[in-house]
PyMOL commands that place a pseudoatom at each C-alpha (Angstrom):
pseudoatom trace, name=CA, resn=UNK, resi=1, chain=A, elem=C, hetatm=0, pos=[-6.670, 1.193, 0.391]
pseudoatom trace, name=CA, resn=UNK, resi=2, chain=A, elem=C, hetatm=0, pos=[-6.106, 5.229, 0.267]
pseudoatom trace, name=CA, resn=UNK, resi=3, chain=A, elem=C, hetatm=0, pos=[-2.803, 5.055, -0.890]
pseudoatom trace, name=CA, resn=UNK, resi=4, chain=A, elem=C, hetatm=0, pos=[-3.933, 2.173, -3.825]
pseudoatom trace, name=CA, resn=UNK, resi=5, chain=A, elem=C, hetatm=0, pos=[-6.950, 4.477, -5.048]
pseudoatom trace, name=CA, resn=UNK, resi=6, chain=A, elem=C, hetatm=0, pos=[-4.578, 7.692, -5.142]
pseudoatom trace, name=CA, resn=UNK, resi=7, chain=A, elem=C, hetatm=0, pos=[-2.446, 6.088, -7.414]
pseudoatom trace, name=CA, resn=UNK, resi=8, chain=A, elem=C, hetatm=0, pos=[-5.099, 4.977, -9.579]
pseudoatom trace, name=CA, resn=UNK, resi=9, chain=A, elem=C, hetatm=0, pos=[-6.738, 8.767, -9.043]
pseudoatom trace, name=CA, resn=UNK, resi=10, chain=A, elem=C, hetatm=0, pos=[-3.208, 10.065, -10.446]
pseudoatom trace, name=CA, resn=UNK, resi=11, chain=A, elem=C, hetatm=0, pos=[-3.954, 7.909, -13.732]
pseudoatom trace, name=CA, resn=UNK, resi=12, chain=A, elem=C, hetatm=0, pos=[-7.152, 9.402, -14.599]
pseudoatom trace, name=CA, resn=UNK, resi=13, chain=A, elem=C, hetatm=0, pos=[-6.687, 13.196, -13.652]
pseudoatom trace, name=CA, resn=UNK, resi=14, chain=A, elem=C, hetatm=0, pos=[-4.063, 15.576, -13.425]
pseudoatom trace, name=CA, resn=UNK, resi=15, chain=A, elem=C, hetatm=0, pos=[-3.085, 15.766, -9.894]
pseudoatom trace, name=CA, resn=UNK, resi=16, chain=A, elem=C, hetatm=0, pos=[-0.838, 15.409, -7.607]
pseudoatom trace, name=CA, resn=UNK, resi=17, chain=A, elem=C, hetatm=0, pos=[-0.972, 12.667, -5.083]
pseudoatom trace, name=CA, resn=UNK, resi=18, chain=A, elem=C, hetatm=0, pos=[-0.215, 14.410, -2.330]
pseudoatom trace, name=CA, resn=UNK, resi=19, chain=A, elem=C, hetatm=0, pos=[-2.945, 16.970, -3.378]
pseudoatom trace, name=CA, resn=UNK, resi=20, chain=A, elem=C, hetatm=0, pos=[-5.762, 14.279, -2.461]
pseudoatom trace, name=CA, resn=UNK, resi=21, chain=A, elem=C, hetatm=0, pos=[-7.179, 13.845, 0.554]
pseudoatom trace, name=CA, resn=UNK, resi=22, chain=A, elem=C, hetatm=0, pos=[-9.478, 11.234, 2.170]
pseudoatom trace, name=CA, resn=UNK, resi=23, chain=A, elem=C, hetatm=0, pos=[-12.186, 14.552, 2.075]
pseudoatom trace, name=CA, resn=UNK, resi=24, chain=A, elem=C, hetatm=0, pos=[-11.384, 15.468, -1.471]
pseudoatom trace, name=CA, resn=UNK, resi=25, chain=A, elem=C, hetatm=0, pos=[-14.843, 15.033, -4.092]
pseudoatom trace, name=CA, resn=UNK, resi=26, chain=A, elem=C, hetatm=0, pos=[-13.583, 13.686, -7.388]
pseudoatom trace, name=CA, resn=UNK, resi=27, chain=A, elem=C, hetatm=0, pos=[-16.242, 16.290, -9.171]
pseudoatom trace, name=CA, resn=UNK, resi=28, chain=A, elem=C, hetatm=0, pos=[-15.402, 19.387, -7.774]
pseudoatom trace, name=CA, resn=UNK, resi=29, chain=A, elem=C, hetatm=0, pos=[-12.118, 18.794, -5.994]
pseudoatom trace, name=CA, resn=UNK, resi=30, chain=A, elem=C, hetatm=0, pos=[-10.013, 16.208, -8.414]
pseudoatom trace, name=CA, resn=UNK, resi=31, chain=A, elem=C, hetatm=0, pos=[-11.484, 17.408, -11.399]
pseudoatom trace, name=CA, resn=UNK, resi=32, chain=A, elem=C, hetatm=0, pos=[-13.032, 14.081, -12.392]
pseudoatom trace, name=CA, resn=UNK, resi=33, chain=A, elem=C, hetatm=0, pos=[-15.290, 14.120, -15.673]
pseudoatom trace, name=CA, resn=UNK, resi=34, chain=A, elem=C, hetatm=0, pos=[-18.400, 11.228, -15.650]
pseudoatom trace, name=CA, resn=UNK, resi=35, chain=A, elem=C, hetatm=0, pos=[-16.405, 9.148, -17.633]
pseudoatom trace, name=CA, resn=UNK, resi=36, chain=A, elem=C, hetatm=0, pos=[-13.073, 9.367, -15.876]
pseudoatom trace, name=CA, resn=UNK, resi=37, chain=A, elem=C, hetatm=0, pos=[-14.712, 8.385, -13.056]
pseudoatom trace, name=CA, resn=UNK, resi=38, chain=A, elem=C, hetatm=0, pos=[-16.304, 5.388, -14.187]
pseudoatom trace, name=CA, resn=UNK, resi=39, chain=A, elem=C, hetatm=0, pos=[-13.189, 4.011, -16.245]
pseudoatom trace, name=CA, resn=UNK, resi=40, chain=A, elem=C, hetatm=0, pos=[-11.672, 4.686, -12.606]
pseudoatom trace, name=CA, resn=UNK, resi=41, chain=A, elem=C, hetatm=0, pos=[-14.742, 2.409, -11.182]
pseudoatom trace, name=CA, resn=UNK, resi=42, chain=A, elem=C, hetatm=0, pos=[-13.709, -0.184, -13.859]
pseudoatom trace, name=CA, resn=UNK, resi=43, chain=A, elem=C, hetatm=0, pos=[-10.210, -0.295, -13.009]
pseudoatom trace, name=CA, resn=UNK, resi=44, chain=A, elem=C, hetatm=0, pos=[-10.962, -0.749, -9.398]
pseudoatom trace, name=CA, resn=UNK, resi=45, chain=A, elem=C, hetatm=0, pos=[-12.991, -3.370, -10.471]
pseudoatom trace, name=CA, resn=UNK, resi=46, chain=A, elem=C, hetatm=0, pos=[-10.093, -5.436, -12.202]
pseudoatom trace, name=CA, resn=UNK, resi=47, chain=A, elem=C, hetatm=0, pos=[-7.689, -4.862, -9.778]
pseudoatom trace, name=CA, resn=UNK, resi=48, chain=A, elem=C, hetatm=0, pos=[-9.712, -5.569, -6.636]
pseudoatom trace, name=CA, resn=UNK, resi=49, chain=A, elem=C, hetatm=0, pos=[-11.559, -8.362, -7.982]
pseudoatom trace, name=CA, resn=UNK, resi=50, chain=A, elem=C, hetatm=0, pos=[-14.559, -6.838, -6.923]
pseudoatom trace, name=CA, resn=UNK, resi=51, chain=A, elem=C, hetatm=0, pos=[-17.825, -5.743, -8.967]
pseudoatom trace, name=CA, resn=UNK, resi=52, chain=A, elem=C, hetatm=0, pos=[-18.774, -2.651, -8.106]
pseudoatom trace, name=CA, resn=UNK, resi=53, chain=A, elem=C, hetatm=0, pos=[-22.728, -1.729, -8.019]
pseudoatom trace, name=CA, resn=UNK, resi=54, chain=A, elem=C, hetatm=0, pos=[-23.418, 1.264, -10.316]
pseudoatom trace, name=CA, resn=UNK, resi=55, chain=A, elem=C, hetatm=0, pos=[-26.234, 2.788, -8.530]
pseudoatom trace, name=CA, resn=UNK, resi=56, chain=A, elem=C, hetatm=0, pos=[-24.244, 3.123, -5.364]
pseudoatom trace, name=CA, resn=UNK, resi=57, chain=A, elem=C, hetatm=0, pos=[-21.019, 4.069, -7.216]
pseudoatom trace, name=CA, resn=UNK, resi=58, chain=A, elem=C, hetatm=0, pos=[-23.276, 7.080, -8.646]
pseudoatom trace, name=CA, resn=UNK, resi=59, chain=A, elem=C, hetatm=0, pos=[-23.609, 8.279, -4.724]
pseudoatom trace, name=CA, resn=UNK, resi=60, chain=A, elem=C, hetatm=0, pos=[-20.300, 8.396, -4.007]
pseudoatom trace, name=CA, resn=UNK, resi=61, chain=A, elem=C, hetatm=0, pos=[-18.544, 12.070, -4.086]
pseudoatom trace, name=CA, resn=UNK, resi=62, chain=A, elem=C, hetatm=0, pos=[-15.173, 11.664, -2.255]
pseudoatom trace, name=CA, resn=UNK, resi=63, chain=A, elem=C, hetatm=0, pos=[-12.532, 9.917, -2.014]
pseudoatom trace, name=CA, resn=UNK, resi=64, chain=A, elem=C, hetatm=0, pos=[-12.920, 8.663, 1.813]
pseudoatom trace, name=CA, resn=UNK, resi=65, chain=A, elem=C, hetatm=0, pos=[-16.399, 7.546, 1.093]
pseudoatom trace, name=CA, resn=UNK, resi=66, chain=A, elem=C, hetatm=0, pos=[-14.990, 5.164, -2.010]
pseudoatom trace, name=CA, resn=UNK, resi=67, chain=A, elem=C, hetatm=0, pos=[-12.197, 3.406, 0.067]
pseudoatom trace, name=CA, resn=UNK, resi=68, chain=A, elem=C, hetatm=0, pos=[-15.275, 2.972, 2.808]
pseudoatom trace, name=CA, resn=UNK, resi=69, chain=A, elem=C, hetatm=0, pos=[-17.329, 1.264, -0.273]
pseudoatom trace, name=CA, resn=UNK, resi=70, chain=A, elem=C, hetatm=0, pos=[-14.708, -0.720, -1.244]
pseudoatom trace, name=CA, resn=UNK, resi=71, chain=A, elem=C, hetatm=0, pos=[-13.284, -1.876, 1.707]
pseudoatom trace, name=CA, resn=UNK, resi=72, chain=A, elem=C, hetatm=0, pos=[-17.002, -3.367, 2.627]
pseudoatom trace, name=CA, resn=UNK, resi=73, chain=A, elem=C, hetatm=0, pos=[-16.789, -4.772, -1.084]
pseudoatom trace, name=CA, resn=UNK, resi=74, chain=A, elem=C, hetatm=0, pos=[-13.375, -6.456, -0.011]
pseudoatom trace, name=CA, resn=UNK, resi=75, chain=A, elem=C, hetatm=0, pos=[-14.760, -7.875, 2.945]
pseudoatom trace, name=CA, resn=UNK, resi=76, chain=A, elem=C, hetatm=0, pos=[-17.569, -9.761, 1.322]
for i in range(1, 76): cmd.bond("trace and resi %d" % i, "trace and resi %d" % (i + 1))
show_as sticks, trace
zoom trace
């Protein structure tokens, strides 16, 4: 799941993937914007077949604690 989001991460911002790590916030650390980061949520969202809540999407800040949401989200 780390190595799927980074890839998607490397779509949305300019980074390099080696440059993220599980502790990195997408804010402060990635460089996100509000809307990259929700066209990011979107795209997870199509290619995970999962629908992602927005009020908890709004709490997460890094990168580990997305693949944690998700991976519950996969599980269900």
């Amino acid at each position: 799941m780390f190595e799927q989001l980074k890839d998607i991460i490397t779509n949305y911002v300019e980074v390099e993937p080696e440059a993220i790590k599980p502790e990195s916030r997408f804010m402060e650390d990635l460089g996100f914007t509000s809307f990259d980061f929700m066209s990011m949520l979107g795209e997870l969202e199509d290619e995970l077949d999962v629908e992602i809540d927005q009020q908890e999407a709004a709490g997460i800040r890094t990168v580990q604690e997305a693949v944690d949401y998700l991976s519950k989200l996969e599980q269900q």
